[in-house]
N, C-alpha and C positions, 0 to 999 in steps of 0.2 A: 711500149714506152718510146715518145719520140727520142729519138739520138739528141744529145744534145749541141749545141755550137756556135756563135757570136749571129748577128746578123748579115741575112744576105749580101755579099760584097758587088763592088760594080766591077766591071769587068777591068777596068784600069785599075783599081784597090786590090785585084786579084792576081792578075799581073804583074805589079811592084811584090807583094808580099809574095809573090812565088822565085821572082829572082831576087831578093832579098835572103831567102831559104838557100838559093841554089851558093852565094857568095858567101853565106854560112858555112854551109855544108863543106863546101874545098876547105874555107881557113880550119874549120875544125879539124877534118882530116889532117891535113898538112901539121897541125898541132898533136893529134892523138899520134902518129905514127913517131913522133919522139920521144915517146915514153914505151919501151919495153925489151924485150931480148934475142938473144941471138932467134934466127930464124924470122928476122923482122919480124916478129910478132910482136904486138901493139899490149898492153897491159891495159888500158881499155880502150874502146872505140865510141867516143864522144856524138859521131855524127847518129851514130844509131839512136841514144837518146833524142835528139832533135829533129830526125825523121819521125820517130813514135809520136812527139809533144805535136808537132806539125799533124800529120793525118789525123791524130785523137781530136786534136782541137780545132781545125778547120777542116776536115770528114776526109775521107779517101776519095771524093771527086778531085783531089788535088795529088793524085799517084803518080800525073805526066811529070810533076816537078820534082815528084823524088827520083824517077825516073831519069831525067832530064841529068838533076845533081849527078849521081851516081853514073852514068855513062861518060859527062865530063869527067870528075875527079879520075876514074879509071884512064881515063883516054890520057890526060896528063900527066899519068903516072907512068901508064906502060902501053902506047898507042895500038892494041891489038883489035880484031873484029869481036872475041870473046867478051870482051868486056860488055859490050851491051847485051848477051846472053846472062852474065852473071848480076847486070843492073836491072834484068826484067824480071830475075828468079828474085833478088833482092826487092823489087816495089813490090812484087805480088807477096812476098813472107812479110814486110815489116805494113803490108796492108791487110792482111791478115790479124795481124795482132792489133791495129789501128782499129778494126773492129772487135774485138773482142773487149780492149777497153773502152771504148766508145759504152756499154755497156756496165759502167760503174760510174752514174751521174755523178758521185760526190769529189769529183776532181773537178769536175767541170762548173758547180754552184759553190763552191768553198767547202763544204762540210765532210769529206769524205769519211766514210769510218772503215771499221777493220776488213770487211769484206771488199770496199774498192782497192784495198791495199792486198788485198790476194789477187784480188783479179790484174791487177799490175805484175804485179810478180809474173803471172798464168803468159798475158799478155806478151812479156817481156820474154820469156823461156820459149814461148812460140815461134815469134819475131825473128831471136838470134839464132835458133836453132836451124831456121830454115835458109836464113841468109849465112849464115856456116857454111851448109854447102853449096850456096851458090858462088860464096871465097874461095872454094878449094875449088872449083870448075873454072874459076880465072887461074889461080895455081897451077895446077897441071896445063892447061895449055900454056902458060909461060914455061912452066918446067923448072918452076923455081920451089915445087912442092916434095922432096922425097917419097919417093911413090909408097916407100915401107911405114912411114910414119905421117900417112894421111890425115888417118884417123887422131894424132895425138894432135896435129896442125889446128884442125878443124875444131878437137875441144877446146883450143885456146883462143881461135878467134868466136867461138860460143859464148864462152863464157867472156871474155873480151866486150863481146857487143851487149851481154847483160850487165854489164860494170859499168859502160858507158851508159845504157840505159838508164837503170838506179840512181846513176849519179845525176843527172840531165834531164831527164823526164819529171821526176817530182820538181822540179827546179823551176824547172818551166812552166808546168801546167797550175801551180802556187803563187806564180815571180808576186802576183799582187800585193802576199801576204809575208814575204820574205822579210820584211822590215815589222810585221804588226803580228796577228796574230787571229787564229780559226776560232768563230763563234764556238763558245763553251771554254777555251783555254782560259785560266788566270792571267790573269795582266799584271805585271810584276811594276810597280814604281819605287822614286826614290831607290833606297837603299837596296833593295830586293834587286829592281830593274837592273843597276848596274851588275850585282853580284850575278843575277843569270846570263846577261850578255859575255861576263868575263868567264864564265862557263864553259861556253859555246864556244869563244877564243882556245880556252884550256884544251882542246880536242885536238888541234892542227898542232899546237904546240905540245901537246903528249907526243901525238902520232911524230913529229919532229925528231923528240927526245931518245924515244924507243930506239927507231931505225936507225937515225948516228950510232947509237951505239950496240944495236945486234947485228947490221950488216958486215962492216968488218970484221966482227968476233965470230960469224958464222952461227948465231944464235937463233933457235925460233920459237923468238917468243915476240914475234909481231902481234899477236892478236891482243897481246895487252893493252895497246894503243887503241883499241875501239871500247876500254872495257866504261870510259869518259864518254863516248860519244851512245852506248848504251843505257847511261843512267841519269844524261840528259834526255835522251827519248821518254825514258822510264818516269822523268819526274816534270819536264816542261812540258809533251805532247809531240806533236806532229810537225810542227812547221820548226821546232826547234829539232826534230830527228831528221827532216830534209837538209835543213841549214848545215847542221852538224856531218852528214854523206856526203853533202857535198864538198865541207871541207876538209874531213878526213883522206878521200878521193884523192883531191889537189893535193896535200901534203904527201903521198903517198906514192903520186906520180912524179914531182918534183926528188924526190930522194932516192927513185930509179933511175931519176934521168940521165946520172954521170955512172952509176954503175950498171950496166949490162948483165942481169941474169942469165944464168941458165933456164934450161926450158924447164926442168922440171920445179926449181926455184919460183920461176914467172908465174906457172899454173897452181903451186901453192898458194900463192900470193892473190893470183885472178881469184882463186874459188874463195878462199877467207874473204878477201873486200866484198864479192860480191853474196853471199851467202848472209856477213853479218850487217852489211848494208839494208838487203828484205828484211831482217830482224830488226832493225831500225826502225825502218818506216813503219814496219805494223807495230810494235812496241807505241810507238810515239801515235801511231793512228787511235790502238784501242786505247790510250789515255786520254785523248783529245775526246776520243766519243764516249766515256766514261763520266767525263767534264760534263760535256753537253747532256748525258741522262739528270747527272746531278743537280744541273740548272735547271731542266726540265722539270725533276721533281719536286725542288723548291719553289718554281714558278705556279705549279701546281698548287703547292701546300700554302701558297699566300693569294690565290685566285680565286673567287666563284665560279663555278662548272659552269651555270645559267644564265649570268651575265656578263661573262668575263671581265667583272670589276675584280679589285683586290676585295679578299674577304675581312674579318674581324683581323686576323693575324698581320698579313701586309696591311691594313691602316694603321694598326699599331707602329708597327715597325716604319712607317710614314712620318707618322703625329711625332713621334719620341726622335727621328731625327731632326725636324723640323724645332720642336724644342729645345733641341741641341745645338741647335745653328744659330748664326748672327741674327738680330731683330730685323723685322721685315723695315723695307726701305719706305714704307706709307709715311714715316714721322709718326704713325702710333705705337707700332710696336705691340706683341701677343698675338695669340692666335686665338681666333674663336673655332668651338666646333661646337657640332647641331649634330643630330639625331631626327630622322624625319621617316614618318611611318604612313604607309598609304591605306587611307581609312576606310576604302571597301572593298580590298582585299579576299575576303573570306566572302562576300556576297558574289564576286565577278566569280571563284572560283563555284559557289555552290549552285550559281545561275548558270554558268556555262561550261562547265568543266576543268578541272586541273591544266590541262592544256593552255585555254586561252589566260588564263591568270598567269599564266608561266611566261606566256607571250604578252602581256600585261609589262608585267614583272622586266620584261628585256627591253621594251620599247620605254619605259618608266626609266632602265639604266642608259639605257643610249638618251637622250635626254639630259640627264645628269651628267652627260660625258663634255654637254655644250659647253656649259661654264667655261667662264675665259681662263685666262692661267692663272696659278695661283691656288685654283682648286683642287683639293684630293676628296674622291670619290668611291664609296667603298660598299659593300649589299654586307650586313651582318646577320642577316637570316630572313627568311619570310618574306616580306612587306617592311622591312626596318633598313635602311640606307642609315650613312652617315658622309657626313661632308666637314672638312677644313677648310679653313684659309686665315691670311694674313688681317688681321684685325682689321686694317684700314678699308679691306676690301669686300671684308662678311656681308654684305648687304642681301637684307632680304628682297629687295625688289630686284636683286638681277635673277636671283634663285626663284621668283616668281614668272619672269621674263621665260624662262628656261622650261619651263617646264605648264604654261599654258596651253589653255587649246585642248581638246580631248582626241585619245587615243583613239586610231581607226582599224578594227581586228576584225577580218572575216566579215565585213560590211554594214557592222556595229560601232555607233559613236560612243566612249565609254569616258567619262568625264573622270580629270584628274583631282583629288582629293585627299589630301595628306594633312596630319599635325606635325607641328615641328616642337622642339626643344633644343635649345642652344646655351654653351655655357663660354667664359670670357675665361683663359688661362691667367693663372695668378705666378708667380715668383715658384719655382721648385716643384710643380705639378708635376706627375708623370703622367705617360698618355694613357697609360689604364682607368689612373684615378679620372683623368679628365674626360674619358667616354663613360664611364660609370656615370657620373654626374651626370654628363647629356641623355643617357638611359636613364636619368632619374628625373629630368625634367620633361623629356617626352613622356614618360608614366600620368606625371603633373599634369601636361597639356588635352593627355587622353580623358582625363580626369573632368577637365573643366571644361572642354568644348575648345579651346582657345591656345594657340601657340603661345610657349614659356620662354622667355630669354632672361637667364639667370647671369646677375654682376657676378664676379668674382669674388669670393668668401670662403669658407676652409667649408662654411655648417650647410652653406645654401644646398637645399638638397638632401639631407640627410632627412628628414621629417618626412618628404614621399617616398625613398624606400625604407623606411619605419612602416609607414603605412599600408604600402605593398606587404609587407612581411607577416604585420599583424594579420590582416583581412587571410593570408593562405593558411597562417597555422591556425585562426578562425575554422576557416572550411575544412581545415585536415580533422581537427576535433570533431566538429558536427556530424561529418559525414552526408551530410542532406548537398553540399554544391558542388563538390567531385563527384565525376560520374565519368563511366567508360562506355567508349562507343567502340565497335566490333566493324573491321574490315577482313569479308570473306578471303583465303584462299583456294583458288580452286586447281583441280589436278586435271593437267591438260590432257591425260590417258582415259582417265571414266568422265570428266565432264564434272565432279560432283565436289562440293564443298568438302575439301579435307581440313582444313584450321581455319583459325580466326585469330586475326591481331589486334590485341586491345590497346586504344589507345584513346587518352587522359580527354578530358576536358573541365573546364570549368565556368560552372552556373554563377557567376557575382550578383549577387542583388540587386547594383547598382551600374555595372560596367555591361552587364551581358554576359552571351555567353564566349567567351575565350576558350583561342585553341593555344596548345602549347607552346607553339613562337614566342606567343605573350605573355605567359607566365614562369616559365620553369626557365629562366634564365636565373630570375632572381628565387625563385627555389634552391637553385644551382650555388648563386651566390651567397645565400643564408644557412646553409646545409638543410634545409627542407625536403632538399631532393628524395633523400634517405626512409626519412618515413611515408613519403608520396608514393613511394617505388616499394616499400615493404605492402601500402595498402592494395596500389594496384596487385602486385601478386597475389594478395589473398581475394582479391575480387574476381579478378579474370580466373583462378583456379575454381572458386566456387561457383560462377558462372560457367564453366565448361564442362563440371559435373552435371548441375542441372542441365544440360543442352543431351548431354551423352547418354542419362538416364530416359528422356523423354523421348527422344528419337531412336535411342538404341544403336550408338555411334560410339562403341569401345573406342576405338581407333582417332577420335577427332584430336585433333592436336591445339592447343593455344599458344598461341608466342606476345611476348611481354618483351619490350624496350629497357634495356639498363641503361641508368646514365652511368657517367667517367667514378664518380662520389659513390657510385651503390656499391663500384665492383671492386674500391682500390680502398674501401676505407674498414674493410670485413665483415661486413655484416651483412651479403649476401648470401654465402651458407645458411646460417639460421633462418634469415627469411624466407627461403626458398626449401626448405626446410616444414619451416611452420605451418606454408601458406600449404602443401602438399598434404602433412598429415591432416589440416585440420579438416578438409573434405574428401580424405582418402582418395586422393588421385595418383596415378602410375606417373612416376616419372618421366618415361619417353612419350607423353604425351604434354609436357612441357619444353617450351623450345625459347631459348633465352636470345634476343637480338641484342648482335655489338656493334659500333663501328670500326674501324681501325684504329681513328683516331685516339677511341676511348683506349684498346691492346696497346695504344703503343704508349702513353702515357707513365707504363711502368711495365713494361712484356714480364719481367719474371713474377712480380706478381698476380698480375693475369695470366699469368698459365696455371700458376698453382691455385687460384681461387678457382677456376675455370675446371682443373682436374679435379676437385673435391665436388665442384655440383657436377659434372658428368660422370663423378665414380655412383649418382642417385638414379642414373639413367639419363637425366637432363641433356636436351639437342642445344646445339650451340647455333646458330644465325650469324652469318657475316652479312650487316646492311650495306645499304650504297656502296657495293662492290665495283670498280672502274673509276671511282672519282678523288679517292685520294690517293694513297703509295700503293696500293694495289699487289701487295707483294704474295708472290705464292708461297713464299715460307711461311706466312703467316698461317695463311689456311691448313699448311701442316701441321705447326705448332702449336695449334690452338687444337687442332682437333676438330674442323668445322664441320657440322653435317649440313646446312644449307647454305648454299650460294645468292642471296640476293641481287640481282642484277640492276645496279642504278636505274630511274628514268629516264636518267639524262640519255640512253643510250634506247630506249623503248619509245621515248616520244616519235621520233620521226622514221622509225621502223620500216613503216611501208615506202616512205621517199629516196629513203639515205643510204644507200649502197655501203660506205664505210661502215654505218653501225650496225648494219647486218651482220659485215663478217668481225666485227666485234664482237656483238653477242653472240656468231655460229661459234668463235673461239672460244668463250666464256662456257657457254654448255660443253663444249667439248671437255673442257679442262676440271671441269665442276663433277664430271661422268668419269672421266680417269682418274679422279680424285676419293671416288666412290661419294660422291655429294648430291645431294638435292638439290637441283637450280631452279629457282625464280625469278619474274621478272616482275617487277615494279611498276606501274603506272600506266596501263594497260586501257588505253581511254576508247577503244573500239571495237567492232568484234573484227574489223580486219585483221589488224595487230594482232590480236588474242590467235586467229588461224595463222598468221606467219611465223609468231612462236609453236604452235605445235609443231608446224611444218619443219621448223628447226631443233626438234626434239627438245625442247626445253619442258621440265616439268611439271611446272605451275605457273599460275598469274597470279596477279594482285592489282585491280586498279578499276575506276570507276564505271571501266565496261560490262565489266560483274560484279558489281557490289560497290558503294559508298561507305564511308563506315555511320554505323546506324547505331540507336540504343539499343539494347538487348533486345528485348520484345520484338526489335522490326528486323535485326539483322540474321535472327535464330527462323522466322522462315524461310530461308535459302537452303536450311537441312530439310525441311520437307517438300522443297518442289524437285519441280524434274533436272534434270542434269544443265546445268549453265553453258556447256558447250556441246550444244549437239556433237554425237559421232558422225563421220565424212559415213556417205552414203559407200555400202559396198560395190566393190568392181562387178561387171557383168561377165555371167560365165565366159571364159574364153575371150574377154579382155587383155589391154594389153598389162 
């Protein structure tokens, strides 16, 4: 890891900032040594903080000038030859630990979390301990150290030079953020903002309050006085538990000043400040970096993995502010939003692979990112975008501007082609109902060949998802235009097809054939979902029978997709249930896929629906595992036996050193877990060997298998092994 540190200085900029340090250095001195007790001992040592912040921050090529400081301020203290033996044992200890924090970038980029605040700590206890005894080697040659209580000397200017540290060090290597505030912390305004700064105040003015009146009384109960600047750490973060060290410190110093401790007093005092001070800093660190996961995972949860546009969720949460807000300054006023779906999609994918549609798909959202401002821009599934903007500025011809010209992938020109549907917001919409409508009018447009831009109306729109609804419980009746297609999984140890996952399509009459991006939304929204998901199970169970009877494959497993509706509305038990007896299938040869998103929708109800079909024998499937909350209690509480490994994280496998050791962590975790891991989207047989090579268990992706109608996907059980086994070592290899 390079060290981190400002840009190279010129030799004049190096030079001022070194005697600049060194004119620090004395005043600070000359300042700390009036604060503490008999014994001259200092109750902190200030300059050591500012040596640390100094070498940490501009590297240990710069030791001649702590050097330099430190031989002076001695020399003006007490003109001996020792001194520069205790100023050389002093550069080389606090350059020591100048390297050891050098070693915790996040002081140095603003983000620090809990682990750069130990290694500060580590740093700091190094530092002072070794420049300790390089104190007591100027001491005795003055002979101003009592030879019997060396050792008590030494732990007070020890801990001395960690209290200055603590206090000065974060102080400094922060100063930017002293006024503001570390990416992930809340930002407090208005009413709030003041109540937390008067806070932060409250701390000097406790620690004030306390000491007035326990010093005189001979009382010790100084530590109450940090019990404020603990629970601002505990509840602002990081830069408010520096803030608050440092001026607990001051108050602290300041209320010694006129009374003179004893020694064993001062070193109570030294160890409390400086003990509950490191409890500070990491208190207030791991809240800071607590913040920032928190942000992280919201950011997550409102983002597409693959284009890193916002998803369905953040445009909502976009649109409905926007609605909320003052009318745009155009002089129209409302917002218009579109819906826009790229109409050969499913051909780029079945012509050339998952892969290049994916990369389709991301060159397709960077495009949409052109848009001048004004526009929000958001991937709601598949090949289905959505776009906003201020009424006066909707124009289709700049959204045509944008997005001309054909796409250039792997040395293929691939022409852009999309329908659009747009609707005009009315008086009181909300942005659900208002995307609903733009998915009802892109429906329309897919419909008619031709882009739909709907006025504003409460009905406009309701006639095409009428229509949607009819034509699926149409087909769900019939049974002749649902049909399920089968994608192998294969096990990366025998090479041989172990499962198949079924998944939906549908034959329209008139539309084609549709894959499920484009219909089971609105399934989703009618509650159709329910009986689509009751027939799939009884399909793909009856289909796995006959696979298992014909090839003689007890063992094959089938796995079936639930939606968020199959699993929360109860009527998965009996289905799954039904679908079992009616072709006498073994349960552990059913394996049900969830997302997260669907678990978390209602986690105690999904546990408990989840523990009645696995008290059947039924395997549980976690899908797109790494792309949303990703949390490992889930995988415990549910009970998962397989791990599915997003694509997102397989696509670039052979190139991307990061999603290696992603996924090498993911099997690892899925094997301790006693799990099945699989990995998703498997477009090569490179990839396919670099998962083995990573012990993972299985694939799934168009390297082995498409998914195909029954008839073409069921001979995969009768050929040879889909992944050769690696040729054996030769005798006596290595």
């Amino acid at each position: 890891m390079p060290e981190p540190g400002p840009r190279t200085a010129s030799p004049a900029e190096a030079a001022l900032r070194g005697l600049l340090f060194v004119l620090a250095f004395i005043a600070l001195q000359r300042f700390s040594l009036q604060f503490g007790g008999a014994g001259r001992v200092s109750l902190w040592y200030l300059p050591a903080g500012l040596i640390l912040a100094f070498l940490a921050r501009f590297g240990p090529g710069n030791a001649p000038w702590v050097f330099a400081a430190t031989a002076l301020a001695g020399a003006l203290q007490s003109p001996l030859p020792v001194n520069h033996a205790a100023a050389a044992v002093g550069t080389l200890a606090y350059t020591l630990g100048a390297v050891v924090l050098r070693r915790a970038p996040g002081w140095f980029t603003g983000i620090p979390r809990v682990r750069d605040g130990v290694t500060l700590t580590l740093a700091a206890l190094l530092a002072s301990g070794l420049a300790a005894y390089a104190t007591m080697l100027y001491l005795h040659a003055t002979g101003t150290a009592p030879g019997v209580h060396w050792s008590v000397v030494a732990l007070h200017w020890w801990v001395g030079d960690l209290v200055g540290i603590l206090t000065l060090t974060p102080s400094l290597l922060l100063s930017r953020h002293w006024f503001a505030r570390l990416p992930g912390e809340a930002a407090g305004r208005g009413a709030r903002g003041r109540l937390e700064r008067a806070m932060v105040l409250a701390v000097p003015l406790t620690a004030a309050l306390v000491f007035v009146v326990a010093l005189p009384l001979g009382l010790h109960v100084e530590f109450l006085c940090f019990l404020p600047l603990l629970w601002v750490a505990m509840r602002d973060g990081l830069v408010a538990a520096v803030r608050g060290t440092f001026l607990m410190n001051v108050s602290v110093a300041l209320l010694t000043w006129q009374s003179p401790l004893g020694t064993n007093d001062l070193l109570e005092i030294q160890l409390l400040i400086a003990t509950l001070s490191a409890t500070a800093i990491l208190l207030g660190a791991g809240v800071t970096e607590r913040q920032k996961d928190r942000d992280r995972l919201e950011e997550l949860a409102l983002t597409d993995a693959l284009t890193g546009l916002p998803n369905r969720h953040g445009f909502l949460q976009d649109v409905q502010g926007r609605l909320a807000g003052p009318p745009a300054r155009s002089g129209t006023g409302g917002l218009t939003l579109a819906a826009l779906d790229i109409s050969r999609l499913k051909w780029i994918n079945d012509a050339f692979g998952q892969a290049t549609g994916d990369q389709y798909l991301q060159a397709f959202g960077q495009r949409l990112t052109r848009l001048p401002a004004g526009w929000s821009v958001a991937r709601l599934g598949g090949g289905t975008f959505a776009l906003a903007a201020d009424a006066g500025r909707a124009d289709p011809a700049v959204l045509h501007d944008a997005l001309q010209g054909p796409v250039q992938l792997d040395g293929r020109e691939l022409t852009v082609a999309y329908r659009l549907g747009s609707v005009s917001a009315e008086g009181g919409v909300s942005a659900s109902r208002l995307l609903l409508r733009a998915e009802e009018a892109l429906d329309e447009a897919r419909r008619s060949g031709r882009d739909v831009i709907v006025a504003p109306g409460p009905h406009r729109g309701a006639y095409a998802a009428l229509e949607y609804e009819q034509d699926l419980r149409r087909a769900l009746e019939s049974g002749q235009e649902l049909h399920l297609h089968y994608q192998p999984q294969t096990d990366l140890t025998s090479g041989q097809v172990v499962a198949f996952e079924a998944l939906i399509r549908w034959q329209h009459p008139v539309r084609g054939l549709l894959s499920p991006a484009e219909f089971l939304p609105v399934a989703e929204r009618t509650g159709l979902i329910v009986p689509i998901g009751a027939w799939v199970l009884e399909e793909a169970c009856r289909q796995r029978q006959a696979w298992a009877a014909a090839f003689g494959r007890p063992d094959l497993r089938m796995a079936v997709n639930i939606s968020p509706s199959h699993l929360h509305t109860g009527t998965l038990l009996p289905d799954v249930t039904r679908a079992l007896e009616a072709c006498g299938m073994p349960g552990d040869c059913l394996e049900l896929e969830l997302t997260e998103g669907t678990l978390l929708l209602d986690p105690e109800r999904a546990s408990r629906v989840l523990s009645e079909v696995q008290a059947r024998g039924v395997r549980v499937a976690l899908d797109d595992f790494g792309t949303g909350y990703s949390s490992i209690r889930h995988l415990k509480d549910f009970r998962v036996s397989t791990l599915k490994i997003d694509r997102a994280f397989i696509r670039h496998l052979a190139t991307d050193e990061g999603d290696r050791r992603i996924v090498t962590g993911l099997v690892v975790l899925g094997h301790l877990l006693g799990m099945t891991v699989l990995a998703e989207g498997a477009e090569d047989m490179a990839t396919v060997h670099l998962l083995r090579g990573l012990s993972c268990d299985g694939v799934q992706g168009y390297a082995l298998g498409r998914p195909r109608p029954a008839a073409e996907a069921g001979k995969a059980l009768g050929n040879a092994p889909l992944v050769p086994s690696p040729p054996p070592r030769p005798a006596g290899g290595p």
